[in-house]
N, C-alpha and C positions, 0 to 999 in steps of 0.2 A: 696408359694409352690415351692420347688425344685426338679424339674427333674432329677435322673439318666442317662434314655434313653431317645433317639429322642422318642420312639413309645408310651413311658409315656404322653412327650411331645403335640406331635399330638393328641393324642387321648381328652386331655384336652382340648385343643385350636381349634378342629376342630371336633365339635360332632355330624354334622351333616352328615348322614350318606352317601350322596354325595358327599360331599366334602372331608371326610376321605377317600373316597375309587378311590378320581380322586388324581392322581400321580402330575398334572399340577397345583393343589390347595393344597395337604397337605405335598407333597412329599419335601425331605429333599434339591431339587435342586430350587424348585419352591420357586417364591415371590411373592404370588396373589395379595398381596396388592401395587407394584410396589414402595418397598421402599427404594429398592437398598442393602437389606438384606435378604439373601435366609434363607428358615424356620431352617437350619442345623444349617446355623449361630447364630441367635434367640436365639436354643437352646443350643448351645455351650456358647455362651454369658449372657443366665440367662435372656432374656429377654422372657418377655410375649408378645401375640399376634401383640398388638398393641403400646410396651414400645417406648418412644425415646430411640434411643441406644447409645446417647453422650456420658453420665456417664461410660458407660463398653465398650466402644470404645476403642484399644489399642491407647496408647500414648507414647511419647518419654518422657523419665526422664534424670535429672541428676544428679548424685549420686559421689562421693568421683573419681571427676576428667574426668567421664565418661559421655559419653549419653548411657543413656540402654534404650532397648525397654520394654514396661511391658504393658502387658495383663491377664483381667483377667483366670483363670485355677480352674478349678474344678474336682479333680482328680478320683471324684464318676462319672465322665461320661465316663464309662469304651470303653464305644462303638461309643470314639471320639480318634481322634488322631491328636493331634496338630503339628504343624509345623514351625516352625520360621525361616525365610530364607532370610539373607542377601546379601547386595552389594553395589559396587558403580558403579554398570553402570545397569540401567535398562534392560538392552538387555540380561543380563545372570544375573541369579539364581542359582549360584551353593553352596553358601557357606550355610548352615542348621547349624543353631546355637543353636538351640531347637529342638528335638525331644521326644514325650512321651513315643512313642515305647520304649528307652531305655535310657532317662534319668525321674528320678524323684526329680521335683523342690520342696524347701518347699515354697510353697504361702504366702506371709504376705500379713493377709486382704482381701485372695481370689485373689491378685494377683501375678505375675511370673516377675520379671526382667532379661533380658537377654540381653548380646553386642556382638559386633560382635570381641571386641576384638584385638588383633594383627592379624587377618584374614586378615583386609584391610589394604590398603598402609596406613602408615601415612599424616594425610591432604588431602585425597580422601572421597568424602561426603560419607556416609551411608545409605540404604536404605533399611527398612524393610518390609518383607509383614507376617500374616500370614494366614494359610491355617488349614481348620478342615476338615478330612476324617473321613466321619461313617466306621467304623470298624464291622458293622451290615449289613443287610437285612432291618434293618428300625426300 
């Protein structure tokens, strides 16, 4: 089954009618099951309730001289907005290498490769994070 929206989402995975309508159990910031993956993320990453989430984990690649980062993107989740934001110094976040608001990647195989590029100094390690904001109500 593939989800568009988070609310598709939830509503699947969370049918009982308490636990859909408690925010701390179905809600897009919450990880009832304490698995170190918030339900937003889940769904961002195509994972079902209780998937291992190794395989759609982003990872580092290396491609034609480079390391990119690549994560999986599914561009029908209108009501997600991705973010990809490098560095080499943990302490600052400023360099946004990926944005969906206003880039559109083509996915090969459902996933997005992205580097940081000449952004960082030459021979200064790299480090990426990404981030999914609902662009919803839920």
């Amino acid at each position: 089954v593939t989800h568009t929206t988070y609310s598709s989402w939830r509503n699947r995975h969370f049918i009982d009618a308490t636990e859909a309508a408690t925010e701390s159990i179905s809600g897009p910031t919450a990880d009832p099951y304490r698995s170190g993956l918030t339900n937003l993320l889940r769904y961002g990453l195509s994972l079902e309730k209780f998937d291992s989430p190794q395989a759609r984990m982003p990872e580092v690649r290396y491609r034609d001289g480079a390391f990119l980062y690549a994560f999986p993107f599914d561009s029908k989740k209108t009501d997600l907005r991705w973010l990809v934001e490098a560095t080499s110094s943990l302490a600052n976040w400023n360099l946004t290498v990926f944005d969906s608001a206003t880039q559109s990647p083509l996915p090969a195989d459902g996933w997005t490769e992205v580097g940081a590029g000449g952004s960082v100094a030459p021979g200064a390690p790299v480090f990426y994070r990404l981030q999914l904001q609902s662009t919803s109500s839920n």
